[in-house]
N, C-alpha and C positions, 0 to 999 in steps of 0.2 A: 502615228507619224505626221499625219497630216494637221492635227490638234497641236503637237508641237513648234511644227514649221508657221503653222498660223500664229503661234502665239507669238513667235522670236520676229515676225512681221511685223505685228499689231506692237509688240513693244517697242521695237525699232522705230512705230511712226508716233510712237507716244514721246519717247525722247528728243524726239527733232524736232518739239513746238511745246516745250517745258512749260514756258508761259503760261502759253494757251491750256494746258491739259491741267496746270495749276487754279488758274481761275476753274475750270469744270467742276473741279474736285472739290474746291471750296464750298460750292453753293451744297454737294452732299455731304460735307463735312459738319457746315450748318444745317441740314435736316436733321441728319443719324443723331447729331449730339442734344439738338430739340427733343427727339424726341425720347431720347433715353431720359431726360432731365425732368422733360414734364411727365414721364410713367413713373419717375421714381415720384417725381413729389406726390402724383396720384395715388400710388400704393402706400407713401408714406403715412398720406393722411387716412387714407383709409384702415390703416393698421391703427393707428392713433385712437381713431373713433375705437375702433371695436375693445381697443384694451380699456378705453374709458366706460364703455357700456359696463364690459366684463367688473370694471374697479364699482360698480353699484352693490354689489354681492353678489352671493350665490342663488340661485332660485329665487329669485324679487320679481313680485308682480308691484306694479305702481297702481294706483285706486287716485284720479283725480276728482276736485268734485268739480261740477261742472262738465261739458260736453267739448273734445279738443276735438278742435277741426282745422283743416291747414288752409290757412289765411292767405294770398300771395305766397304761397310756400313756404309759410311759416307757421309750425303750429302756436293755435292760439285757443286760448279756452271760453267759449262762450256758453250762454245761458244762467243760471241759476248755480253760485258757484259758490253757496252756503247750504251747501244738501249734506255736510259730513259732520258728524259730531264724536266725540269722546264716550258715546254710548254706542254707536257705531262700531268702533273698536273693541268696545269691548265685548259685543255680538261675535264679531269675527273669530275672538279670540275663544269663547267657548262653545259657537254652535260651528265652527269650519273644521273639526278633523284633518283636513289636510294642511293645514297652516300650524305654523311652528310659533311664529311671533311676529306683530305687527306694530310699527311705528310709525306714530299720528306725527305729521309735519305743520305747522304753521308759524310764518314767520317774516318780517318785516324790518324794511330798513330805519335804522335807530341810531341817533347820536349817542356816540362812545368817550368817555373819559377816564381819566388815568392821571393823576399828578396835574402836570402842564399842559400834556399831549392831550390829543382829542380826533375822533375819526367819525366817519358814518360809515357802518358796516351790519353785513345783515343777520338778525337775530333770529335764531330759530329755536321755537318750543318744541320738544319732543320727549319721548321716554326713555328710561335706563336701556328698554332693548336696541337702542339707535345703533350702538359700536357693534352689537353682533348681527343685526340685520345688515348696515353699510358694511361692514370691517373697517368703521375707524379704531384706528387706536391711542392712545395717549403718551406723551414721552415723558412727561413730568405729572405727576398726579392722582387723580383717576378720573374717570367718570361716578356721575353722580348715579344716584340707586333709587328704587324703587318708593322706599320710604322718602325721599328730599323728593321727590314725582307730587307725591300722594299729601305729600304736606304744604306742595309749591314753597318750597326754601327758594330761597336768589340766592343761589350757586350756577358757578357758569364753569364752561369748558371753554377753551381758545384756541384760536385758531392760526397759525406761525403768520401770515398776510397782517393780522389785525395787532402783532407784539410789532412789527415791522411797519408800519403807521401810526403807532404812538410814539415812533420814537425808541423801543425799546428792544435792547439786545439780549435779554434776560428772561429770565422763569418769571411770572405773576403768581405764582402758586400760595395760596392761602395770602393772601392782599385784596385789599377791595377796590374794584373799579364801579363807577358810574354808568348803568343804561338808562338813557332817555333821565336819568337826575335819579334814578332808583339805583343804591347800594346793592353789589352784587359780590361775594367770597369767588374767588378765584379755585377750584377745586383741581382746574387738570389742565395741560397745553396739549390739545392735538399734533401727531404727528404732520407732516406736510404731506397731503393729497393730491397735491392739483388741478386741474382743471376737469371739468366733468364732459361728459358727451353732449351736454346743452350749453357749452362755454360760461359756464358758472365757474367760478376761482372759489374750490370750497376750502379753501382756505380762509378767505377773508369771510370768516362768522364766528359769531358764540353761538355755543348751542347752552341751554335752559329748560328747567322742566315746562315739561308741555303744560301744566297747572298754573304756571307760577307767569308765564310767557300770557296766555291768555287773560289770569284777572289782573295779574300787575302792568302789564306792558302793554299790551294790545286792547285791553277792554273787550276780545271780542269770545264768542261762543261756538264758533265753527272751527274748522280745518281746511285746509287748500288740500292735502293730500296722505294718502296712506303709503307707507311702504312694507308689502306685507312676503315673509320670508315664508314656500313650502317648504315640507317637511324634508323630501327630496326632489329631486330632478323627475321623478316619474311621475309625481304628486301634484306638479304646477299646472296641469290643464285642469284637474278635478279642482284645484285648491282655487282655482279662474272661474269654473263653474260655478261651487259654493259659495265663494263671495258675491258673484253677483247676483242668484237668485237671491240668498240672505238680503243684499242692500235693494233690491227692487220689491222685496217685500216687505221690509222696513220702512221703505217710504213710501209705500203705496201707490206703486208704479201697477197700470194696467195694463192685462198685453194688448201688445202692435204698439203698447207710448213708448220713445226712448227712453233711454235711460239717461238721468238725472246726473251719473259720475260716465269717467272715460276708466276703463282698466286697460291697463297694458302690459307686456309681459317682455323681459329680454328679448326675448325672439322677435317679438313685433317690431321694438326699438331695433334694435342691429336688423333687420331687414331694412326697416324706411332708412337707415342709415347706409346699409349697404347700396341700395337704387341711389341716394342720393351722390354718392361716392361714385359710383359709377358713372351718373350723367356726367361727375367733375372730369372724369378721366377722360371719357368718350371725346370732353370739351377740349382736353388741355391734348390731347393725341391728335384733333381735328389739326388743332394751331399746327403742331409740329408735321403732322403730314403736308400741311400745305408747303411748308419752307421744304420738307422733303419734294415736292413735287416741282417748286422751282427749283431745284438743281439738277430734278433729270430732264426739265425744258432747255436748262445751259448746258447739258451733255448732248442733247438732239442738236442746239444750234452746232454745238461743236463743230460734231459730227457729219450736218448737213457740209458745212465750210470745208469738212477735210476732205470728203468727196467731191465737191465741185475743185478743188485744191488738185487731188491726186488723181484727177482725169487720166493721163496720160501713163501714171504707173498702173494703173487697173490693165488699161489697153494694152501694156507690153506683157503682164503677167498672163492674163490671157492669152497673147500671142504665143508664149513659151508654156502652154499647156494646163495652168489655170483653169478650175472649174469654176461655175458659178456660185456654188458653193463654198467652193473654197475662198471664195473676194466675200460671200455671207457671210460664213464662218471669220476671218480675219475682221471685218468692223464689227461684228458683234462681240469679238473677243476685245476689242478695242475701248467700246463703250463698256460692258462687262470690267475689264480691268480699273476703267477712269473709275464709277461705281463703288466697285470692291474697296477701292485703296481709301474713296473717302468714306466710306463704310468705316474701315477700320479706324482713321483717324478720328472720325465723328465718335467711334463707341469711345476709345479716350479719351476723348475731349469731353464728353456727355459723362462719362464717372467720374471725372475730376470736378465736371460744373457741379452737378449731384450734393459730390460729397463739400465743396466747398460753399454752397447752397445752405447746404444747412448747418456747418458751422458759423455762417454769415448770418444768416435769418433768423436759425433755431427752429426754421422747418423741418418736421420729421420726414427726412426720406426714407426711400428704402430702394435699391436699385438692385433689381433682380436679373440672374443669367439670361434668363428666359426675354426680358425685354432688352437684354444687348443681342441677342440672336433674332429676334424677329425687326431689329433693326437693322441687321447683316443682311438679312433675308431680303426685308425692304428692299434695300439700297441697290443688290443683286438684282431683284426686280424692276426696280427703274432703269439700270443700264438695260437690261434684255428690253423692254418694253420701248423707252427711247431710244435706243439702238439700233430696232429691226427695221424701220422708217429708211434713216440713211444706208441700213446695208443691204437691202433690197434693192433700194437705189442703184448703193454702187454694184451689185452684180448683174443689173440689169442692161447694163453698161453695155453699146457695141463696141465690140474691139477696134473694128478698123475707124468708127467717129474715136475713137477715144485712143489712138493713136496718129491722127490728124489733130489734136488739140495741143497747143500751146504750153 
């Protein structure tokens, strides 16, 4: 009873200074909607990374050569970063039991021609097993085979970025393009990929056998990296062990030396990915709690003004038998309601920004129930918390000064 008669109070003195209770409202209109906006773009992106981890394949361990270490926060690959070879590979491929198939990467940016058109896009040598270790696939074509590997043919696969750069809206299939001024058959057009979890557009590449890639185009005898597929999901830490005993004993690494390559495994990737993701979120939820916390500083000033305002109606309701409580309970149901109401306009206004966000941008969101409720919550919490200030205040009130006031 008393819960209700407080509230029919507290909303009677909300409507009598509209204005006033309007500006309040706004400053949590603009936090709640901050921060729904910025949790979606944070999860957004963080779902992004993780599908592009996942789009690597199934069970991929990565073999770099060279030592990656994170530079300014960026990994970078130092030391010795010609430790991988094509004999390498093929070690792996019949002393590792737990490995399925491995695909040697090496590859470089190359002047591209075609007719009139002409691009720099980057070229990668690798082997037939590349589309079942990545899961690319081909829309027009095929991929090239083990024998065009083994005999280094100039046959290329394409990539939809690099048909969309010369100019062209059409299949190259069985036609010849220009790399770096060397004839290359057109064998397959890759489907569209996207973007990888290292902001690579694996789109924009030809892939080449890894034979053909090194003595014709590159002149060189190494590899930058391995991608090597376990057999199953059970098999990826034994198949992480075996490769790199095999390559530290291949290259005649002593122990306590480090080792000469970086291996990494999904897991590894999608964790530094995940930490990373998370500090973005941590960052983008600071922002937005701050603009949340200036609007429950404009519900306190409110608040304080409506008390020193309603001096005199404190004093009479106490005189007609008003608890102190009851004058607590009525301004915290007061600031509570200002709160509430821009809670709720903030979560609509925040899934609208969200979703019009990313059809603006093309930022992936993703805006979950869970962060429009712990922004109700929020907002909840800031009326109680800024509220209690003024309504201790005003219960603290003596009746009879507060019926001598003006």
């Amino acid at each position: 009873m008393r819960l209700m008669k407080g509230s029919r109070i507290a909303l009677k003195a909300l409507t009598a200074h509209k204005l006033r209770a309007l500006l309040a409202i706004l400053g949590i209109v603009v936090g709640v909607a901050a921060v729904i906006v910025m949790l979606a773009v944070g999860e957004g992106a963080k779902q992004d990374v993780l599908g592009k981890i996942q789009g690597l394949g199934t069970n991929i361990l990565i073999v770099s050569a060279g030592q990656l270490k994170n530079v300014a926060g960026r990994p970078q690959l130092v030391g010795n970063v010609t430790t991988l070879d094509l004999r390498d590979v093929k070690a792996i491929t019949e002393e590792c039991p737990a490995v399925a198939r491995v695909a040697p990467i090496q590859s470089r940016k190359l002047a591209v021609k075609y007719g009139t058109g002409t691009t720099n896009t980057s070229v990668v040598g690798t082997s037939a097993d590349f589309p079942t270790v990545r899961e690319f696939r081909t829309i027009a074509g095929r991929f090239f085979d083990a024998d065009e590997v083994q005999g280094a043919q100039r046959v290329a696969v394409v990539g939809q970025t690099v048909l969309t750069n010369l100019g062209l809206g059409r299949s190259l299939v069985g036609e010849t393009l220009r790399i770096n001024n060397v004839p290359f058959e057109v064998v397959g057009i890759l489907e569209p990929k996207g973007v990888n979890y290292a902001g690579i557009d694996e789109d924009d590449q030809i892939l080449v056998p890894i034979n053909t890639a090194l003595r014709r185009l590159f002149n060189l005898t190494y590899l930058s990296s391995l991608y090597i597929q376990a057999k199953d999901e059970r098999a990826m830490s034994t198949a992480a062990r075996q490769v790199t005993d095999l390559l530290r004993e291949r290259h005649r690494i002593r122990s306590g030396q480090p080792d000469d390559f970086t291996l990494q495994t999904q897991a590894e990737i999608l964790e530094a990915a995940q930490e990373t993701s998370q500090t973005f979120s941590l960052l983008l939820g600071s922002v937005a709690g701050i603009s949340l916390f200036v609007g429950g500083i404009g519900i306190l000033a409110m608040m304080v003004i409506s008390v020193r305002e309603r001096t005199r109606e404190i004093g009479i309701r106490r005189a007609v038998g008003a608890r102190r409580r009851d004058i607590l309970l009525q301004f915290i149901l007061e600031a509570t309601g200002l709160s509430l109401t821009g809670g709720f306009i903030g979560s609509v206004v925040g899934v609208a920004g969200g979703l019009i966000l990313a059809r603006v941008t093309g930022w992936p969101t993703a805006i979950s129930p869970l962060a429009i409720l712990l922004a109700m919550g929020v907002s909840a919490a800031v009326g109680i918390f800024f509220g209690a200030y003024p309504a201790r205040r005003a219960a603290r009130v003596d009746p009879i000064v507060a019926l001598r006031a003006e």
